[in-house]
VOGU-3710 file (C-alpha; in Angstrom, 3 decimals, decimal comma):
1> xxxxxxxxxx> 0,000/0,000/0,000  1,341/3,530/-0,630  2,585/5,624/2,679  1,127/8,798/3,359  3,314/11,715/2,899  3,510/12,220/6,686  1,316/12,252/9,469  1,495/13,642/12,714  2,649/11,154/15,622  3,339/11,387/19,571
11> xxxxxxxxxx> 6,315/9,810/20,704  8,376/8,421/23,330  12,507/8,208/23,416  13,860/4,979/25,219  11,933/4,493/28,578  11,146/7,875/29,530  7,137/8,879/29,942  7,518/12,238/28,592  5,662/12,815/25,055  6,461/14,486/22,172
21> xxxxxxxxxx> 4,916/15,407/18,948  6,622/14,173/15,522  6,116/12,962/12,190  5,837/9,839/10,769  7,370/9,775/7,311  8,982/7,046/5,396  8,594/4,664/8,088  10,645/6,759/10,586  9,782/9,833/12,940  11,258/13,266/12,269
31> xxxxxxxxxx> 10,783/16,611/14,962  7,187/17,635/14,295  6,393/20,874/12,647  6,959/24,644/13,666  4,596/25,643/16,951  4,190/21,935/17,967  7,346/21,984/20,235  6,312/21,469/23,788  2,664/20,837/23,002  0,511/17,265/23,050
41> xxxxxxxxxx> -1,272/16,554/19,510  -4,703/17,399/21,543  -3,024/20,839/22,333  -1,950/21,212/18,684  -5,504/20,199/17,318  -6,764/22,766/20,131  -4,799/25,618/17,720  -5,320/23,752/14,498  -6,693/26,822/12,781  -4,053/28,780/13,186
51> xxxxxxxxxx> -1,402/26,085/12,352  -2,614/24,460/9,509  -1,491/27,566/6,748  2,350/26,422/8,358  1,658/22,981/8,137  0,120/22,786/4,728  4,058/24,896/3,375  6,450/22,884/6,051  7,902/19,843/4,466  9,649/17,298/6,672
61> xxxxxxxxxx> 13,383/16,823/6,685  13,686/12,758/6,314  17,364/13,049/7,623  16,462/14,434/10,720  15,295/10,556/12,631  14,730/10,425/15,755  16,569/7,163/16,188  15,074/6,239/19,658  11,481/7,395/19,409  8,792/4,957/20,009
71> xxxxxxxxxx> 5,123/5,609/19,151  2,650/6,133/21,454  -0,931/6,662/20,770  -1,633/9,368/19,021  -4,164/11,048/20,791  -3,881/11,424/24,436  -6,681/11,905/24,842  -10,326/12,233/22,547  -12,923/14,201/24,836  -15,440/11,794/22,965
81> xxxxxxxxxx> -14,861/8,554/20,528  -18,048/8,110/18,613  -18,299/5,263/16,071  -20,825/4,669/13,632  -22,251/0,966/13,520  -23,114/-0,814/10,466  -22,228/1,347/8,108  -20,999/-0,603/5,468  -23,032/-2,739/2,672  -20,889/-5,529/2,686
91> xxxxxxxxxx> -21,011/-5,601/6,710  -24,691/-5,385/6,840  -24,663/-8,049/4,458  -22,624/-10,732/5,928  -24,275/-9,805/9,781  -27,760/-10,861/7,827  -29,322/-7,066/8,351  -31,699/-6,259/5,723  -30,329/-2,896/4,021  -33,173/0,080/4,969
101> xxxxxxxxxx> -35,528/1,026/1,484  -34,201/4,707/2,925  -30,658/5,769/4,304  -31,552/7,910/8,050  -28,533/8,968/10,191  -26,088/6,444/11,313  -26,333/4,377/14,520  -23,934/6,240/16,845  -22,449/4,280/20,455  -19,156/5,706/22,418
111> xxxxxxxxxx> -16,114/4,289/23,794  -14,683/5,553/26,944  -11,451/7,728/25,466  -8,754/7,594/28,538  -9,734/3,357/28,713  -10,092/2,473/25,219  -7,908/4,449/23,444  -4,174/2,139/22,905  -1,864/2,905/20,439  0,714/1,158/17,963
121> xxxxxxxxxx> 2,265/-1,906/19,341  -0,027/-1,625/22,223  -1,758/-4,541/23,654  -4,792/-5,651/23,276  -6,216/-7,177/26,280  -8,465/-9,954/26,110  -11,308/-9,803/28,807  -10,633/-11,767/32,320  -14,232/-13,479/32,230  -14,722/-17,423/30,314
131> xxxxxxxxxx> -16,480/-17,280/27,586  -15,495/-13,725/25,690  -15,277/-13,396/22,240  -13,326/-11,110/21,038  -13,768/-9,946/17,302  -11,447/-7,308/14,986  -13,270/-4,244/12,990  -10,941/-2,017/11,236  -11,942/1,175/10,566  -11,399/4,875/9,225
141> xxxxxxxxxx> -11,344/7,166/11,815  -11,799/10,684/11,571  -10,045/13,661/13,720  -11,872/16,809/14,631  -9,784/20,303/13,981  -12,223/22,507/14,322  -15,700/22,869/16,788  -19,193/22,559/15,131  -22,715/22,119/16,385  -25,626/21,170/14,188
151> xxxxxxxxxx> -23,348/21,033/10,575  -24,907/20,739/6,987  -23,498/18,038/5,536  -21,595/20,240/2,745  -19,776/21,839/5,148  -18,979/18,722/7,826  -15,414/18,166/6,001  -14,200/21,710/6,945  -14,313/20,669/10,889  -12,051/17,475/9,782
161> xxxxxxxxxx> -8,385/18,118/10,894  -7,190/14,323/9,606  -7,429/10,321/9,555  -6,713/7,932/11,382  -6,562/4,182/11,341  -8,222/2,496/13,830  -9,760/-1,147/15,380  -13,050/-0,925/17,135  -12,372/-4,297/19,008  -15,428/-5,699/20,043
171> xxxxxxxxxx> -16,632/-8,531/22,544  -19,896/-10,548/20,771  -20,805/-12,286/24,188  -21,737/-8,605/25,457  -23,420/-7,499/22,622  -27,130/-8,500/24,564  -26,662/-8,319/28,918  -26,650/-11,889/30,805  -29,246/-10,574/33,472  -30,835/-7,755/32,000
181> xxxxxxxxxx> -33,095/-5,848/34,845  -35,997/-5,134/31,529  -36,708/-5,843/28,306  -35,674/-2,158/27,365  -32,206/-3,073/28,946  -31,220/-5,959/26,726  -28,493/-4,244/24,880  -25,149/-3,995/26,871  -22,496/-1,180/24,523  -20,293/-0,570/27,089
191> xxxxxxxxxx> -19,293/-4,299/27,575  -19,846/-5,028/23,946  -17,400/-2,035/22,925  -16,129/-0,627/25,787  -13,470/-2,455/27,497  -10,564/-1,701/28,555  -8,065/-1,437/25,383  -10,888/-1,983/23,101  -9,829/1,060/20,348  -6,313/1,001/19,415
201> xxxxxxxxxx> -5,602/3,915/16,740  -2,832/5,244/15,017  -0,548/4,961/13,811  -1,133/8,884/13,379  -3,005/11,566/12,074  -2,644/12,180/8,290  -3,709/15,807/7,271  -6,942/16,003/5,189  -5,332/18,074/2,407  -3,094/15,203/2,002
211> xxxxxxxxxx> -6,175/12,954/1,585  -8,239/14,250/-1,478  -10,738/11,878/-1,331  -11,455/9,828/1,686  -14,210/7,734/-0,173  -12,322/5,680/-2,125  -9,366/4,172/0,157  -8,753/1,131/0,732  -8,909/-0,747/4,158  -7,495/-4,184/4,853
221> xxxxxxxxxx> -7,201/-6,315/8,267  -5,145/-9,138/9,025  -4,703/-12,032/11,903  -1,345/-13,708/12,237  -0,824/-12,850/8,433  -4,123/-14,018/7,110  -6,380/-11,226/5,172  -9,750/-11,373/7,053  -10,969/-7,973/5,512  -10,138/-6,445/2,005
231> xxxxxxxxxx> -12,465/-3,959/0,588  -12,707/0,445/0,141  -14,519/2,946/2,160  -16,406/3,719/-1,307  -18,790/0,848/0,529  -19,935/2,910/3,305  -23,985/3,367/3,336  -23,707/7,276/4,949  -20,265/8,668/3,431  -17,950/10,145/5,702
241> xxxxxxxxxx> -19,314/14,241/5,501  -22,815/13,194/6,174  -21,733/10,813/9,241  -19,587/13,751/10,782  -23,013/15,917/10,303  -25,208/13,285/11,724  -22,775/13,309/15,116  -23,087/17,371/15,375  -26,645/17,276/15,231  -26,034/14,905/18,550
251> xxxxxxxxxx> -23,234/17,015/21,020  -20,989/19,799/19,709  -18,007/18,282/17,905  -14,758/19,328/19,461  -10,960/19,683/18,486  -9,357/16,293/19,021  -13,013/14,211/19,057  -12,541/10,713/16,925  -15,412/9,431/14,968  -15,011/5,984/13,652
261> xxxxxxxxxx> -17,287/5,850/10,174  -17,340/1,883/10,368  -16,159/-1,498/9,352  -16,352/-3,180/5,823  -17,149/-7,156/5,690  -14,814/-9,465/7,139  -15,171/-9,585/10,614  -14,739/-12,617/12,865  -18,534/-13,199/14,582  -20,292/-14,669/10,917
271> xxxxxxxxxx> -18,010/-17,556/10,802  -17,338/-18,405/14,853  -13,675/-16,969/14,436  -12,513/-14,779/17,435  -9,446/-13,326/18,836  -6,856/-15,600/21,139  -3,825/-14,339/23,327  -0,892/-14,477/20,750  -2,591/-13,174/17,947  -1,270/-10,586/15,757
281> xxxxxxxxxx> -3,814/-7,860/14,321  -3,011/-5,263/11,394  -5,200/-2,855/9,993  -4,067/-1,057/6,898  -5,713/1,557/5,069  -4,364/2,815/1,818  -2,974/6,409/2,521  -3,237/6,739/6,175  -0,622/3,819/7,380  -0,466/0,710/9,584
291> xxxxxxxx> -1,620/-0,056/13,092  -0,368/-3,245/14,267  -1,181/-4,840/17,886  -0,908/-7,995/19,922  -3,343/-9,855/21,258  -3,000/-10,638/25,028  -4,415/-12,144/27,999  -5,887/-10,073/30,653
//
């Protein structure tokens, strides 16, 4: 798949805590951009405005690698991670859901940021309990730049700072509660998507200039080597504008707020395949770059 140009990364050197912004380019990280020194990528989002005429002229100096520098995830951390569920034909058509005769707003659920939220090379643990199944979902996610409340749709891609790869791990045994108090209180989100580790993204966040059109990319996951999904965000059912509109019409979109837009077909629940400690995940989507993570026990 062809690299971005660069994309904007936090980083650690050797075993210290302290991070650092940089830039991922060529498979290496460089010193980020002009006005990032000393600042977190959620602090640099916070004055993307005013950054973004430098950052669309600066071009990174491949010699400068920072030999040491380890990536961390990229965004430390979302006020709000809102994903978008069955958004994808092929998805909807190997889960067995009828496509709707008319296209509403997405389904929306929410991960908890400062829990969720791993990044490259970070584990991903597999819950304590007997019985989980763990399943992959890789996903385009999208980075807010710029605050917005109630956006037409033609105007939702202005409020986009960048993309991001990302894996909305998910645990089918919680998808429906064991004891349920009610009928209404069958469905159980936060234990179906909201366990600890359960959104690795990264591995950082290209610029949307540098991605023309985010509608036709491709996205690819893999276990241990094997290709479970292969297909292009051309398949979503609500393109990528309209789900970023749909989410301001719920809460006021905010600099550094992720939105995941969905997963294509090719996840692990239709054919009884889930994740096991040892296993090796990769997402890759054309354009944006590779997030790779192990599979562990809890």
């Amino acid at each position: 798949m062809k690299r971005p140009e660069w994309s904007l990364v936090q980083y650690r050197v050797d075993d210290s805590e302290k991070l650092s912004v940089g830039v991922s380019v060529g498979g290496s990280v460089v010193p980020g951009p002009p006005g990032t020194e000393g600042l977190s990528l959620m602090e640099v989002l916070g004055r993307w405005d005013s950054l973004v005429p430098l950052l669309r002229e600066w071009v990174p100096a491949a010699s400068d690698v920072i030999a040491e520098a380890r990536l961390a995830p990229p965004l430390t951390y979302p006020g709000k991670v809102l994903c978008a569920g069955a958004n994808y034909w092929d998805h909807c058509a190997e889960m067995g859901v009828e496509p709707p005769d008319e296209l509403g707003d997405p389904f929306f659920f929410l991960k908890p940021p400062t829990t969720t939220v791993t990044g490259p090379g970070d584990p991903v643990p597999l819950p304590s309990y007997q019985g989980a199944r763990v399943d992959w979902e890789a996903e385009l996610a999208v980075v807010i730049g710029r605050t917005g409340r109630d956006l037409p749709a033609e105007q939702a891609l202005d409020h986009v700072a960048g993309y991001l790869a990302a894996n909305d791990i998910s645990a089918r045994d919680r998808l429906t509660a064991p004891k349920p108090v009610g009928k209404p209180f069958t469905y159980d989100w936060v234990g179906h998507k909201g366990q600890d580790g359960f959104c690795p993204l990264g591995p950082g966040i290209v610029p949307a200039w540098l991605i023309p059109d985010p509608q036709n990319l491709r996205i690819r996951l893999s276990v241990n080597g094997v290709v479970k999904q292969d297909s292009s965000t051309a398949q979503m059912m609500v393109p990528i504008h309209e789900v970023v509109a749909a989410a301001s019409r719920l809460t006021r979109l905010e600099p550094g707020d992720v939105i995941l837009t969905g997963t294509p077909a090719g996840v692990g629940a239709p054919r009884g395949e889930f994740l096991t400690a040892g296993d090796e995940v990769v997402v890759e989507i054309e354009r944006i770059g590779r997030l790779e993570n192990p599979v562990v026990a809890s």
